[in-house]
C-alpha positions as CSV (number, residue, x, y, z in Angstrom):
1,X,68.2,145.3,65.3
2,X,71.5,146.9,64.2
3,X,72.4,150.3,62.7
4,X,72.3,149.1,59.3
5,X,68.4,148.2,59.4
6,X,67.2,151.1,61.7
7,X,67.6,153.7,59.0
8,X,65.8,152.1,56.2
9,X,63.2,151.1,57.8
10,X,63.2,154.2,59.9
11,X,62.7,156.2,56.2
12,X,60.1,153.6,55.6
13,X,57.9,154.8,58.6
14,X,58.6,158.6,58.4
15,X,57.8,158.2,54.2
16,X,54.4,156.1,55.5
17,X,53.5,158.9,58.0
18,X,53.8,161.4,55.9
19,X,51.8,159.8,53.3
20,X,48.6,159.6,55.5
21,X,48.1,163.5,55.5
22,X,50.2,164.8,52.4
23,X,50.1,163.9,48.5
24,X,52.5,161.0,47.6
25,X,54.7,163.4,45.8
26,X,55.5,165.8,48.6
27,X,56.1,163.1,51.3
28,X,58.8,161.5,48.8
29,X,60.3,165.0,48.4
30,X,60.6,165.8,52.3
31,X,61.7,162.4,52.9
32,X,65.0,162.9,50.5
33,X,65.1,166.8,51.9
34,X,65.6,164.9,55.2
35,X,68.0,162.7,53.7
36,X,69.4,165.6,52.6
37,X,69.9,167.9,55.9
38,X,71.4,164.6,58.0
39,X,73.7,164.6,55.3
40,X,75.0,167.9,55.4
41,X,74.7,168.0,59.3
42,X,76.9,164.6,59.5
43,X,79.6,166.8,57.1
44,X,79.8,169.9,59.0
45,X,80.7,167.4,62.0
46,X,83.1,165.7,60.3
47,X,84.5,169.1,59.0
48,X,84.5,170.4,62.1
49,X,86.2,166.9,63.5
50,X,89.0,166.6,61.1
51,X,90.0,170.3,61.4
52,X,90.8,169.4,65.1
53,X,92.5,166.2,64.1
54,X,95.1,167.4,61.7
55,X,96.1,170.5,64.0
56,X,96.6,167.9,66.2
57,X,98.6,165.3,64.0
58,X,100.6,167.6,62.7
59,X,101.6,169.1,65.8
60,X,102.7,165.9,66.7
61,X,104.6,165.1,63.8
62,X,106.4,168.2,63.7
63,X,107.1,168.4,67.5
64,X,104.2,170.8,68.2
65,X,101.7,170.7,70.6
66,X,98.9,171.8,68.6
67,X,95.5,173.1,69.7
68,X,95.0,173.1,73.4
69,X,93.6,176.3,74.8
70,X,89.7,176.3,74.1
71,X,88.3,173.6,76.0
72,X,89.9,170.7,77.5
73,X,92.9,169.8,75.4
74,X,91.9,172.2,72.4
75,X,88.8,170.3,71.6
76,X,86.3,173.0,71.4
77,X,88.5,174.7,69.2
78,X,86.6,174.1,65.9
79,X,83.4,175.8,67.6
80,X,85.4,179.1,68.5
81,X,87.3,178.9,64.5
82,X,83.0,178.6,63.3
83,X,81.9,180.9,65.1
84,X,84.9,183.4,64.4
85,X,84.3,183.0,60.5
86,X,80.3,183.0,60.5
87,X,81.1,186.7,62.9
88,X,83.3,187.8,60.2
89,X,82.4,191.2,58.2
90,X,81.1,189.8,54.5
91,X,84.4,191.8,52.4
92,X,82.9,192.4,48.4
93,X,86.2,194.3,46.5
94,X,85.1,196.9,44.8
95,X,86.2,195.9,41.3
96,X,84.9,192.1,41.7
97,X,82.3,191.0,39.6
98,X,79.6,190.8,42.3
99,X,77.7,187.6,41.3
100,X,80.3,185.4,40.1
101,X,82.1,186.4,43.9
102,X,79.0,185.5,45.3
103,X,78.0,182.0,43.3
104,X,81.6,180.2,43.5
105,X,81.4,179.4,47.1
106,X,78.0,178.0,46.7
107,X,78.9,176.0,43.5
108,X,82.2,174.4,45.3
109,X,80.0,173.6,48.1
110,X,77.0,171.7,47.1
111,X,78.6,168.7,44.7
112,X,81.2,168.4,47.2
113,X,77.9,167.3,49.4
114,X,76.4,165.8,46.7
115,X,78.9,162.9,46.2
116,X,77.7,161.6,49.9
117,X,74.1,160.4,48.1
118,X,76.0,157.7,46.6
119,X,78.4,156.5,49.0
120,X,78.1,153.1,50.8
121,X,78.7,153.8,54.3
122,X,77.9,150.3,55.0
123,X,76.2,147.2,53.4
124,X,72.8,148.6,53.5
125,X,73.2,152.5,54.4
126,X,73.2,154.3,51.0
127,X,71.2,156.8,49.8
128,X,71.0,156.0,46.2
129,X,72.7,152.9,45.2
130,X,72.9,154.7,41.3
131,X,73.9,151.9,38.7
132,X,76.2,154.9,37.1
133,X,77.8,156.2,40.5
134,X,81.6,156.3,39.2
135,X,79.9,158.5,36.6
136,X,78.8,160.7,38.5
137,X,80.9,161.3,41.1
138,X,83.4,162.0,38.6
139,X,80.9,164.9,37.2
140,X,80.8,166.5,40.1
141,X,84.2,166.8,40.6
142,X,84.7,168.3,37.5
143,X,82.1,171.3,38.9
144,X,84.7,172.3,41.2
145,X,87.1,173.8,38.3
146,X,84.3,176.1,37.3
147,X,83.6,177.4,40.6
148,X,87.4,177.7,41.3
149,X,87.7,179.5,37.8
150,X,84.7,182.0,39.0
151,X,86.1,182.7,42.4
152,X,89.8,183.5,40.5
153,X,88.0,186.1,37.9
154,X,85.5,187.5,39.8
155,X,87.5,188.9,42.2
156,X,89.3,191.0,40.6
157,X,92.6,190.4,41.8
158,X,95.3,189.2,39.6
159,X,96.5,187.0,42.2
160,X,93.6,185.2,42.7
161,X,93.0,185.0,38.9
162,X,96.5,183.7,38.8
163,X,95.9,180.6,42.1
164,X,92.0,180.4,39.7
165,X,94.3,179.1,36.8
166,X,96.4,177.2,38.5
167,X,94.2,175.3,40.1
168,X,92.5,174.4,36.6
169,X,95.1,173.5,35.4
170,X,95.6,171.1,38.1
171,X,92.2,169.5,38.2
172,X,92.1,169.2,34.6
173,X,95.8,167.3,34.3
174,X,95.4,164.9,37.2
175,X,91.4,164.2,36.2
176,X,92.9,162.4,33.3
177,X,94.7,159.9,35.1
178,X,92.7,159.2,37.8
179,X,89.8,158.4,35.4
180,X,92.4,156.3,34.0
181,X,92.5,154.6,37.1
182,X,88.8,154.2,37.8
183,X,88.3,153.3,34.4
184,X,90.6,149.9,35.3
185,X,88.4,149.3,38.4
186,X,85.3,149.8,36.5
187,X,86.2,146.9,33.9
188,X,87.7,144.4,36.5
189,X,84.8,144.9,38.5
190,X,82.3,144.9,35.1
191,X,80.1,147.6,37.1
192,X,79.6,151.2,37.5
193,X,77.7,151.0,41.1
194,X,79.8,151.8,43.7
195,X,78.4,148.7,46.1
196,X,79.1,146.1,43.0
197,X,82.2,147.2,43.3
198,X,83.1,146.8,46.8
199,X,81.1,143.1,46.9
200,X,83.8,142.7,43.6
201,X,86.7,142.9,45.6
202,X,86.6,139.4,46.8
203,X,88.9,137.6,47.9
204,X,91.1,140.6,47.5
205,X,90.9,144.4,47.8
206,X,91.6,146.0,44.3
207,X,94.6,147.6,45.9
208,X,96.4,144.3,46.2
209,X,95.4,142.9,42.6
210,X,96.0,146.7,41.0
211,X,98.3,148.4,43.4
212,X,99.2,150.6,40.1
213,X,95.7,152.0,39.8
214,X,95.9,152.4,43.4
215,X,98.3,154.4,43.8
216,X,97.8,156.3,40.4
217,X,94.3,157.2,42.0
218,X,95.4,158.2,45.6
219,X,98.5,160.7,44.2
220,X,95.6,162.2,41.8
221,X,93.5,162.3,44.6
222,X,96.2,164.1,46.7
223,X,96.6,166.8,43.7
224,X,92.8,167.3,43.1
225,X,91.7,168.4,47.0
226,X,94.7,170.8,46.9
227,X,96.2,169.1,49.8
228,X,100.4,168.8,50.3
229,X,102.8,168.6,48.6
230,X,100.2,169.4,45.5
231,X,98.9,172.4,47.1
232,X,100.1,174.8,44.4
233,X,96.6,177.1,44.1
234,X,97.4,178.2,47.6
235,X,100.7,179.3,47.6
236,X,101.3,181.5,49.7
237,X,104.6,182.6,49.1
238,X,104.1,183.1,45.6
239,X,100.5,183.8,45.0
240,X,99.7,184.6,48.6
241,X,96.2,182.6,49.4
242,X,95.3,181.7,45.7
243,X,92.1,181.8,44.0
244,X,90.1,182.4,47.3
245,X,92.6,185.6,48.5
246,X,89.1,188.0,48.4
247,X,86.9,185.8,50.6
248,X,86.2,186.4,54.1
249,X,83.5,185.4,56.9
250,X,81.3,182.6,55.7
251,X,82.4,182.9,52.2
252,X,86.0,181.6,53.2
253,X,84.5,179.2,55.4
254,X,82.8,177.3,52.6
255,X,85.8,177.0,50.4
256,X,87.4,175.5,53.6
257,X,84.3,173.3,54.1
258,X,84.5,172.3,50.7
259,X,88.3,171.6,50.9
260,X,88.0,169.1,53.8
261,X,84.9,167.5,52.5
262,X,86.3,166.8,49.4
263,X,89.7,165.4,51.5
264,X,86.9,163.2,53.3
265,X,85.1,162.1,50.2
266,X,88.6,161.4,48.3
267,X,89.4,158.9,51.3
268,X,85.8,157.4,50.9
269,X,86.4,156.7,47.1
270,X,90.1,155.1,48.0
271,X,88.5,153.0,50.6
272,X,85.2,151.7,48.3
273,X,87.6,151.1,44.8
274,X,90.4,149.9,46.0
275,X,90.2,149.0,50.3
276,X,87.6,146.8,50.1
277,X,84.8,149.3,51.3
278,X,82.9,148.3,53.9
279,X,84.1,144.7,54.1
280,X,85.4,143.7,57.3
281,X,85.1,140.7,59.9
282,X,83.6,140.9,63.6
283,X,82.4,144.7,63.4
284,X,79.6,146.5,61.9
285,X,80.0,147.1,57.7
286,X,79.7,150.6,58.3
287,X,82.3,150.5,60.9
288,X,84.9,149.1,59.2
289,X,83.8,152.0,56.6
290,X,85.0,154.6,59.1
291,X,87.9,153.0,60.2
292,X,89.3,152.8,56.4
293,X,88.6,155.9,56.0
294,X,90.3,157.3,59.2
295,X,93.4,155.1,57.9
296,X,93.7,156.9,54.3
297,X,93.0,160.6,56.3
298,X,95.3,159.8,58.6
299,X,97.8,159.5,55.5
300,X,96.9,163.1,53.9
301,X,97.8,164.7,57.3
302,X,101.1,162.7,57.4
303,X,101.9,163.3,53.7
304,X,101.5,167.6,54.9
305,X,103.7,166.9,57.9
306,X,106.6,165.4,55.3
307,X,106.6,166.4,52.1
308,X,107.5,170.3,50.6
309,X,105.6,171.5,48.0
310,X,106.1,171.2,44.0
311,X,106.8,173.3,41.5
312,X,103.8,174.2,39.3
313,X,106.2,172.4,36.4
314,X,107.1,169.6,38.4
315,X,103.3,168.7,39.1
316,X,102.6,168.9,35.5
317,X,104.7,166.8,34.1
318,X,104.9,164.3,36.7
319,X,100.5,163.8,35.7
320,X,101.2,164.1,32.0
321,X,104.6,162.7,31.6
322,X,104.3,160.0,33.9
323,X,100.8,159.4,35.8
324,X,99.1,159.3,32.0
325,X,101.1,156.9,30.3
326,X,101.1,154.7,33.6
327,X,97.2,154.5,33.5
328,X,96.9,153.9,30.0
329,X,99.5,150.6,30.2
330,X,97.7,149.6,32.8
331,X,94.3,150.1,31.6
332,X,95.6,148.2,28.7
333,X,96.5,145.1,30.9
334,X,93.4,145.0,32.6
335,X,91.3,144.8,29.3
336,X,93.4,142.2,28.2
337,X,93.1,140.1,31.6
338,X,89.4,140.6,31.5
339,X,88.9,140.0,27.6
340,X,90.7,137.4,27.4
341,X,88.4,135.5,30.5
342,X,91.2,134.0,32.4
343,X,89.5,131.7,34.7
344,X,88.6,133.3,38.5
345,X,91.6,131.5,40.4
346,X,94.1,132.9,37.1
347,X,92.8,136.6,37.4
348,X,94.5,137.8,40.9
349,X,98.0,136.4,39.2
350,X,97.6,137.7,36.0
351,X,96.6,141.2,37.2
352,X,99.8,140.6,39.8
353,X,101.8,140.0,36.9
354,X,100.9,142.9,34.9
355,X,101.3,145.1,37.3
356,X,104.7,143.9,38.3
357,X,106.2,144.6,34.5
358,X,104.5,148.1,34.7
359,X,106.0,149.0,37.8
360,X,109.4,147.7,37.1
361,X,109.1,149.7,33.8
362,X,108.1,152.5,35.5
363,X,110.8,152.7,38.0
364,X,113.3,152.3,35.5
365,X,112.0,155.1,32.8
366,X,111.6,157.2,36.1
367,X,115.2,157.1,37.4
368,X,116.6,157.1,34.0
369,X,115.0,160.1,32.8
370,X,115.0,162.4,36.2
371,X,117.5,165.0,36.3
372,X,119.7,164.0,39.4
373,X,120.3,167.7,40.2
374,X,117.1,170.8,39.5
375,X,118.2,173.7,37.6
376,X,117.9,176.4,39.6
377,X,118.1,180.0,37.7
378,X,119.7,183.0,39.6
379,X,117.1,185.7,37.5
């Protein structure tokens, strides 16, 4: 019996036991509560593993060594950075409004956990296979500007109100085109549900029919975790640490928890719209899961390793100027192809061909219309 049927019919049993001595209602509650805590547990791992692993990379990529003092080779060093930030002293400023300084970590945490109930680790392992799951894991990535904008205000530090705004701005501009991108998925798959969409990408991966979308969905992606080079709301040599300047101890340590969940849960969404998802030959579904997924991280840390960071103009009009009209041309495209029915062995070509004029387009409107040479003012 493999991995995949194990856990469902392991939450089959536990639901049945608990059953036999507690009202129906209860034993379905503690059954998703448990769901629940493996969740979480699995993401403070993988926090906790990915932390490690980009010290690492990057080291490596910019001729460092990296971690290697605590433990063999530095690998106990995530343990010694948790238990450093959960022995912190708690810092409240004294002009901070106290409850919104107090809810914003909590609200940036919990839908960045959240978004794991409806991803397809593997064929069968899903918590809630949700007919509307583009929906709402969209939703709760537009919770995070709210607890971003309530960690900026509350406190009161016009630096972090400053990174607060910022970052809104960010989430809000590039939230546009990546919905723009989804939105092209969503109609060439003719589902919402995140596992009709990876048993859509037959014969092909989305990424090789709409390598436009693709790529319009992983720069967004890039700008809305914050990470390089679209790490403006954590500039620290303009705005020192941004909208979370104030926190310390385990406050700051869920903001970074949040940061790299949402980093992981980015790469899950590249991997189950566009890489095919769990689909893979030989190995275990939820296997090849990981291994995508490692892939597309792997990326993020290389893209910090190479890239310097934009200005907050640059970033702005590069989503409105450029990403927005891309996904709307090609959102157009992809209703045609898929009102017009083109018969199954037409619709890889077509979309091919569509995506082709768009990007030659783009190319051309994008060197034609970039200043060669960036102002740069002497006040």
């Amino acid at each position: 019996m493999d991995l995949e049927s194990i856990f469902p019919r392991l939450q089959e049993i536990i639901a049945q036991w608990l059953s036999s001595f507690l009202p129906g209602w209860l034993a379905e509650l503690l059954v998703i509560l448990m769901v629940v805590l493996a969740i979480v547990l699995m993401m403070v791992v993988v926090v906790m593993v990915l932390t490690l692993l980009e010290r690492k990379i990057l080291g490596r990529l910019q001729d460092r060594i990296g971690p290697n003092r605590v433990g063999p080779y530095g690998v106990i060093q995530p343990v010694a950075d948790t238990l450093k930030l959960l022995f912190k002293e708690d810092i409240v400023p004294e002009k901070a409004d106290k409850l919104l300084h107090l809810l914003a970590p909590i609200i940036i945490v919990v839908p960045a956990l959240m978004v794991w109930a409806v991803m397809p680790f593997g064929k069968k392992l899903v918590a809630a296979d949700l007919n509307i799951a583009v929906l709402y894991v969209i939703a709760l990535g537009s919770v995070t500007s709210i607890a971003i904008l309530m960690a900026g205000w509350g406190s009161g530090n016009k630096y972090s109100l400053l990174g607060g705004f910022r970052a809104v701005a960010q989430l809000f501009s590039y939230e546009v085109p990546m919905g723009l991108a989804v939105l092209s998925v969503v109609m060439a798959a003719g589902s919402m549900s995140l596992q009709s969409i990876v048993k859509a990408q037959s014969p092909l991966p989305f990424a090789f029919v709409q390598p436009i979308a693709f790529l319009i969905y992983f720069i967004c992606g890039v700008a809305e975790v914050n990470r390089s080079p679209f790490d403006l709301p954590e500039a620290e040599s303009e705005i020192i640490a941004g909208y979370h300047i104030e926190y310390t101890g385990v406050k700051f340590a869920m903001f970074f928890l949040a940061e790299y969940i949402n980093t992981f849960a980015v790469s899950a969404m590249v991997v189950t719209l566009f890489l095919g998802g769990w689909k893979g030959p030989i190995l275990p579904s939820y296997v090849w899961f990981f291994i995508k997924v490692a892939i597309v991280v792997y990326v993020f840390f290389w893209l910090r390793a190479s890239f310097p960071r934009l200005r907050i103009d640059q970033l702005l009009n590069f989503a409105w100027k450029f990403l927005v009209p891309l996904g709307m041309v090609n959102l157009l495209v992809t209703g045609i192809v898929v009102k017009l029915n083109v018969p199954v062995w037409l619709t890889v070509p077509a979309y091919w061909a569509g995506n082709f004029v768009i990007g030659v387009i783009a190319l051309y409107l994008l060197t034609r219309f970039t200043p060669k040479k960036t102002p740069v003012s002497l006040r």
